[in-house]
C-alpha positions as CSV (number, residue, x, y, z in Angstrom):
1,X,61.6,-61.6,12.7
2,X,61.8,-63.8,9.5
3,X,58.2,-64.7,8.1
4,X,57.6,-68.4,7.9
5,X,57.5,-70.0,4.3
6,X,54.0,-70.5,2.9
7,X,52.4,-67.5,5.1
8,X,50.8,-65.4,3.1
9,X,52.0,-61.1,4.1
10,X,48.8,-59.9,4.9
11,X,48.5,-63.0,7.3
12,X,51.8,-61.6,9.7
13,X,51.0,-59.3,12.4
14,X,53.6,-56.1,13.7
15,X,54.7,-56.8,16.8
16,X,56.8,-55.0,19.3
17,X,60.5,-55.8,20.0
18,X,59.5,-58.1,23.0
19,X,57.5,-59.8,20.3
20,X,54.2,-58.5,21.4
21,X,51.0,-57.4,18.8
22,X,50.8,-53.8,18.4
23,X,47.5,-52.0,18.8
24,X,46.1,-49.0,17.2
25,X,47.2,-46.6,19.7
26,X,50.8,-48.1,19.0
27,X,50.3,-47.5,15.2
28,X,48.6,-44.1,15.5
29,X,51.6,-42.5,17.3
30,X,54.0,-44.4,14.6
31,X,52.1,-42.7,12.3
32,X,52.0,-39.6,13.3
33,X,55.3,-39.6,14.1
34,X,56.4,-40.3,10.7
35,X,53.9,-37.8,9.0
36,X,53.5,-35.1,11.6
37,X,54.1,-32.5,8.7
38,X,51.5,-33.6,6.2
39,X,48.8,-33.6,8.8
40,X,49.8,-29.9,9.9
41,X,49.8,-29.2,6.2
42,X,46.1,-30.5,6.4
43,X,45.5,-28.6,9.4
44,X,46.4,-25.2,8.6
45,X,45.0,-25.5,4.9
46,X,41.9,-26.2,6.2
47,X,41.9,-23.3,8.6
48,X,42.8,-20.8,6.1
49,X,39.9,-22.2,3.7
50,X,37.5,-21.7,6.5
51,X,38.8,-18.7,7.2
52,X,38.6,-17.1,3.6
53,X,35.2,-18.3,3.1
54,X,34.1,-16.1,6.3
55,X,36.0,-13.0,5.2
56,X,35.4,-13.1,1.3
57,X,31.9,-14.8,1.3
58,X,29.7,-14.6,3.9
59,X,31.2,-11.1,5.5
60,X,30.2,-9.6,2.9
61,X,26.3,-11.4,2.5
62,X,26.8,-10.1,6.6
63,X,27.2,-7.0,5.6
64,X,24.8,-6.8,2.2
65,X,21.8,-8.0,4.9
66,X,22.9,-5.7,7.1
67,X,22.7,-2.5,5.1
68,X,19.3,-4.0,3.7
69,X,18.0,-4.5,7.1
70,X,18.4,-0.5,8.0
71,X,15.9,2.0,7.7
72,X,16.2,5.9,6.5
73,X,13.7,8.3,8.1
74,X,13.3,11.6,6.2
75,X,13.2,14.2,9.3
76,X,13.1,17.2,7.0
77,X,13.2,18.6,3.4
78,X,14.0,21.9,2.1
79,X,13.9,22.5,-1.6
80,X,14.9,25.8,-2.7
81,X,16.4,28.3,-5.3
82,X,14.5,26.4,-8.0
83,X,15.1,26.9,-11.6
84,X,13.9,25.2,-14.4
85,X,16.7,22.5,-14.6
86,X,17.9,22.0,-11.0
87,X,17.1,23.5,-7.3
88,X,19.0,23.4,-4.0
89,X,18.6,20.6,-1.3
90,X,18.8,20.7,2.3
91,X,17.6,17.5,3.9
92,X,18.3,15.6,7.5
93,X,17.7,12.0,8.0
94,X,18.4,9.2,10.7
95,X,19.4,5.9,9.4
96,X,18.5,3.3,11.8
97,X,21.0,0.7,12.0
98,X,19.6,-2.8,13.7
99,X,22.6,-4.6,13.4
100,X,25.6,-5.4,16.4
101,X,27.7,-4.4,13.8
102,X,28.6,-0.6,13.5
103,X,30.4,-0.1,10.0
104,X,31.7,3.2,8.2
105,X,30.4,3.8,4.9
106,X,32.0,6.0,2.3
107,X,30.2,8.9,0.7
108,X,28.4,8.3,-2.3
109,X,26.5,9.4,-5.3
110,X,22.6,8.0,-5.0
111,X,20.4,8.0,-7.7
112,X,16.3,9.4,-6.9
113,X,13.2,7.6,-8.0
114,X,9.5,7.7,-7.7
115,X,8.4,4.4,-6.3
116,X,6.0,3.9,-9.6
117,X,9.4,4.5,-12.2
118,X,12.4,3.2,-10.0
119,X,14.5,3.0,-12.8
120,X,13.7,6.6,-14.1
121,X,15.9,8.5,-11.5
122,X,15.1,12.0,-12.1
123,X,17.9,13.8,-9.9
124,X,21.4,12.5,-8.2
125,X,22.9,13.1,-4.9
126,X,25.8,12.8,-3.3
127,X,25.0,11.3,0.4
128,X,27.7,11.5,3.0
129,X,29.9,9.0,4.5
130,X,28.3,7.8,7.9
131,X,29.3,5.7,11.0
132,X,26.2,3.2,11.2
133,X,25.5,3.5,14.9
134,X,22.1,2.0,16.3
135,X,20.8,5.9,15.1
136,X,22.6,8.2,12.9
137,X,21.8,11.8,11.6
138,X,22.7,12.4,7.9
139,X,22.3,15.9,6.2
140,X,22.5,16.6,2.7
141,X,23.5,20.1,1.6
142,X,24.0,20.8,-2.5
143,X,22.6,21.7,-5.6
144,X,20.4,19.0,-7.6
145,X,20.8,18.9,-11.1
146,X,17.6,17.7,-12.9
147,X,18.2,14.6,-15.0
148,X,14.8,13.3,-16.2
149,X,12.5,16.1,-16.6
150,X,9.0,13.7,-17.2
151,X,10.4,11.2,-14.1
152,X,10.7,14.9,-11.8
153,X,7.2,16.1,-13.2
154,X,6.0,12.5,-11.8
155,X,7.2,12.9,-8.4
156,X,6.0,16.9,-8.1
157,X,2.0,15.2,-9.2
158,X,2.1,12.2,-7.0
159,X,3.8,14.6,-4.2
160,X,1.4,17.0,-4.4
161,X,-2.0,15.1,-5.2
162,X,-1.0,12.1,-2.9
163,X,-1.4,11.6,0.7
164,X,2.2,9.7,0.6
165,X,4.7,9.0,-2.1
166,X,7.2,6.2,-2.3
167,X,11.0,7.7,-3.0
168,X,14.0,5.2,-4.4
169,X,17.2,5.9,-3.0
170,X,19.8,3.8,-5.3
171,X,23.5,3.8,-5.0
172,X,26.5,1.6,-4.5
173,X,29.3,2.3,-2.3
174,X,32.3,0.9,0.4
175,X,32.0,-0.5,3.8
176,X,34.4,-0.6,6.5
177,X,34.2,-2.6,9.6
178,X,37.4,-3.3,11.7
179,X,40.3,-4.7,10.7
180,X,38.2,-6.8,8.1
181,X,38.5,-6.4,4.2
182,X,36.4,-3.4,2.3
183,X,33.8,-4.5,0.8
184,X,31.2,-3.2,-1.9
185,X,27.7,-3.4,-1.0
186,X,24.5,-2.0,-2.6
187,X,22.2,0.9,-0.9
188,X,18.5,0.5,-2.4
189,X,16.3,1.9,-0.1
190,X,12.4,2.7,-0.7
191,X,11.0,5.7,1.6
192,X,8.0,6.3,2.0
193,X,6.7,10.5,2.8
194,X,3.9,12.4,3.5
195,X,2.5,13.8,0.3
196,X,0.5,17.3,0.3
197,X,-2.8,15.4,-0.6
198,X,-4.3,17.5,-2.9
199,X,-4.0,20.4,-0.9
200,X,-7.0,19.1,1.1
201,X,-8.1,22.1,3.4
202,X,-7.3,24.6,1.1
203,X,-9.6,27.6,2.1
204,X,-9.9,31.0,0.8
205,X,-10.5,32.6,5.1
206,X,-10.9,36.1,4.2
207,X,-11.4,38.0,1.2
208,X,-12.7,41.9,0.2
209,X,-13.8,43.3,-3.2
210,X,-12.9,45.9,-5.0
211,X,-14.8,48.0,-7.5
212,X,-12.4,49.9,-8.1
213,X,-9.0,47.4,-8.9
214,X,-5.9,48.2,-7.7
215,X,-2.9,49.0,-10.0
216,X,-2.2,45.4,-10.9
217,X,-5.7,44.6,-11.7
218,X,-6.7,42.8,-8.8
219,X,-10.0,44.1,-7.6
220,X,-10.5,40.8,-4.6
221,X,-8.3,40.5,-1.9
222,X,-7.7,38.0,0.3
223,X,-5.5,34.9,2.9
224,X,-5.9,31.5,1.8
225,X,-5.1,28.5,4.2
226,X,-3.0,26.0,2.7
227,X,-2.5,23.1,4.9
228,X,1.3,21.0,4.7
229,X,0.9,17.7,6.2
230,X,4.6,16.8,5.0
231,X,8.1,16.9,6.3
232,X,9.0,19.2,2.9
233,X,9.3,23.2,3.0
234,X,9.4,24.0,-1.0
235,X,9.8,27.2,-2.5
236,X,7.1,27.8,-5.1
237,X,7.7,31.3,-6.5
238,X,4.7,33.2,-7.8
239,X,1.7,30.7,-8.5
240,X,-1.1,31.4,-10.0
241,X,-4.7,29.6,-9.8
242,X,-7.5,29.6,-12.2
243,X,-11.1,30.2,-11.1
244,X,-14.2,28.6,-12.5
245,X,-18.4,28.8,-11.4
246,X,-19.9,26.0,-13.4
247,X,-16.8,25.3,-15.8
248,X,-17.2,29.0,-16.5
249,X,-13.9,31.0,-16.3
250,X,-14.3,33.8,-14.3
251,X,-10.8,35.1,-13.0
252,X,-7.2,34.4,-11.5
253,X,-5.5,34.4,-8.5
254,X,-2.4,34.9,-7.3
255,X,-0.1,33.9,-4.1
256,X,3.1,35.7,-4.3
257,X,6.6,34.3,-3.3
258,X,4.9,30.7,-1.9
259,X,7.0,29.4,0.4
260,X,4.9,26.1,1.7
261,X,6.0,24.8,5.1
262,X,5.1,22.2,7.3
263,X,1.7,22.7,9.1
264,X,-0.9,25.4,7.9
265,X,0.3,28.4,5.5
266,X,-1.7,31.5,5.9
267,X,-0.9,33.3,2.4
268,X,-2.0,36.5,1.0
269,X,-3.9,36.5,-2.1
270,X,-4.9,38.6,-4.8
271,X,-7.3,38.0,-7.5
272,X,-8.6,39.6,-10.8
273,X,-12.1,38.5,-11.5
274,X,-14.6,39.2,-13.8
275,X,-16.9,41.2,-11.2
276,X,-19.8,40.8,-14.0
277,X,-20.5,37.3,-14.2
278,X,-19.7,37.1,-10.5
279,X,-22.7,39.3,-9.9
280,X,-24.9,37.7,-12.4
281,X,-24.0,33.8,-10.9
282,X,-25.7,35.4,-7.5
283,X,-28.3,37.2,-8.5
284,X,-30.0,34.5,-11.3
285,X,-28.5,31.4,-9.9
286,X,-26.9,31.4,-6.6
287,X,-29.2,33.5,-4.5
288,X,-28.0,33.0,-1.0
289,X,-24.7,34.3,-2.1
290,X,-23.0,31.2,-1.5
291,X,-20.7,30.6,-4.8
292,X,-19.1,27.6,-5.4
293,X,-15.7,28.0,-7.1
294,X,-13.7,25.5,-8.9
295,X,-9.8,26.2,-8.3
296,X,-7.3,24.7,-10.7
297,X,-3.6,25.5,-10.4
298,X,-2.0,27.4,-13.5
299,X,1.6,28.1,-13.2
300,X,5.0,28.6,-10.7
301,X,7.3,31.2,-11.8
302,X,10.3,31.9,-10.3
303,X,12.8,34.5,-11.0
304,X,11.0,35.0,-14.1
305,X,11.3,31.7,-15.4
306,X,8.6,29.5,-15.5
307,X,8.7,26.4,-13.2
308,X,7.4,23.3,-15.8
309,X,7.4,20.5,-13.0
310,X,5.3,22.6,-11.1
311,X,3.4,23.7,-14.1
312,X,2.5,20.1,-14.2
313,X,1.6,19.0,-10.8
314,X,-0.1,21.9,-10.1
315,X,-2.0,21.9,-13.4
316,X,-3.6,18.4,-12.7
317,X,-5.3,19.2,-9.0
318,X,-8.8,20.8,-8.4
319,X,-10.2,22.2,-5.2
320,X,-13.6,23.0,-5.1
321,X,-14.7,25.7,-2.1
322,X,-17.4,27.2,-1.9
323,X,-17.3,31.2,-1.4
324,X,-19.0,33.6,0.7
325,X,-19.8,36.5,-2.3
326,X,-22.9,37.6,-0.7
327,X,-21.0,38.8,2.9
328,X,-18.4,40.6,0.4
329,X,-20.8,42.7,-1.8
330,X,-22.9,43.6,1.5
331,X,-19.4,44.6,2.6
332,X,-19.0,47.4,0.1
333,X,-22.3,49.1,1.8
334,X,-20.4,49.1,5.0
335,X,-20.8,45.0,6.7
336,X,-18.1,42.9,6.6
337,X,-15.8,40.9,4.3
338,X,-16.7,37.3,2.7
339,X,-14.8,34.2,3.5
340,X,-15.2,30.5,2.2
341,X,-15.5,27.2,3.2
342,X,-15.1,23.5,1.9
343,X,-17.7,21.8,0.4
């Protein structure tokens, strides 16, 4: 259809082939017709943009939060075979998982931390690879190599002078879930355990004298209750405590082969005391018999070797009891034995 002169362009309207206008409908389906292609290019670029951004960026924020969002539960500890620059670990955990999701981890190495120096790991583990169910039992089975002596002397203190301890569980490792694309995500967990707290109820229940000492020198026998609030069993070796009566050395003791486990540990002592000032604190100055003793810890040997983070922790707790010597010495003319209590 010829335009008429003088019309401007932009004044002549499409029509149809009957000569009628042509709506939008009528253009839209031209259009389309004509550029189909570039709007499925559109389409499917778009899709695989959104698509992408699920799998490569927020799957794996998904999966970061969801591993953040899990717990670890220390069930039980075992450490064993100690020597001064490693010991063996047994331990079982559950990992709670709160997630819908249900991934597979791979195995690991994990660094260990006391909450108070989280970036002074003093020991590495390897943790297994685990199928995050809504509950999950780990176990951990290996020899630890000490790395940082001072950051392991740390944790033996707090552990034992602390009614709980923080540990740092750091690590980095692979997650699986589905069909979907590996990806890495960060383990930094911060546990908190039941510390031995001082030893509080530590009681020396039973005890004899002996005025004439045996063959190692010990010349007061006795069973000692040493309470375990924790989850831990720790092999000790031979320790040995120091004894004091107003800041007035008067003897050791020993408990042989300490093995502390959960709950109360009835152990067998043996001490060499010096029998003379013992005698002379109840006649001048402690008349009723009742002697109060100051106990400080000394050493852990172990297979001969000397145990320095126990040294150390054990070295900077005091227990004060208050002994029975009176009952004892009466003993010797035929009563019965002493025992102790807390003050």
């Amino acid at each position: 259809m010829e335009q008429e002169k003088g019309i401007p362009q932009s004044h002549v309207q499409e029509v149809d082939a009957e000569g009628r206008k042509q709506g939008f409908g009528a253009k839209l389906k031209a259009h389309l017709r004509k550029w189909w292609w570039l709007h499925l290019i559109f389409f499917i670029a778009s899709t695989l943009i959104i698509v992408l951004c699920l799998v490569y960026v927020a799957f794996p924020r998904i999966s970061q939060n969801g591993v953040n969002d899990s717990t670890l539960e220390i069930q039980s500890l075992t450490l064993s075979n100690p020597t001064p620059n490693s010991f063996h670990l047994e331990q079982t955990a559950k990992l709670k998982n709160p997630s819908r999701y249900h991934p597979n981890l791979d195995r690991f190495n994990a660094s260990l931390a006391v909450g108070s120096s989280p970036n002074k790991p003093y020991a590495y583990v390897e943790l297994p690879a685990v199928h995050a169910t809504k509950e999950t039992t780990t176990h951990v089975d290996q020899e630890v190599q000490i790395t940082d002596m001072d950051a392991f002397i740390d944790y033996n203190t707090q552990l034992l002078t602390k009614d709980s301890v923080n540990l740092v569980v750091k690590g980095r490792t692979k997650l699986h879930e589905m069909r979907l694309p590996t990806t890495t995500i960060d383990y930094h967990k911060t546990i908190t355990m039941r510390g031995l707290n001082g030893l509080a109820g530590f009681n020396v229940t039973s005890f004899s004298i002996k005025l004439v000492p045996e063959p190692d020198g010990a010349n007061m026998i006795g069973t000692v209750l040493i309470p375990n609030p924790s989850v831990m069993t720790i092999t000790m070796g031979n320790v040995t405590f120091n004894n004091y009566v107003d800041d007035e050395f008067i003897g050791t003791s020993l408990l042989s082969d300490l093995i502390l486990k959960p709950g109360d540990n009835m152990v067998p002592m043996r001490s060499t005391v010096n029998q003379t000032i013992v005698i002379e604190k109840v006649t001048r100055t402690y008349k009723d018999g009742i002697l109060p003793i100051d106990i400080v810890g000394n050493s852990s040997v172990y297979n001969g070797q000397h145990l320095e983070y126990f040294d150390k922790a054990l070295q900077s707790n005091k227990q004060h009891i208050k002994l029975n010597v009176g009952a004892a010495l009466g003993a010797l003319g035929g009563g019965g034995g002493g025992g102790g209590s807390r003050s």
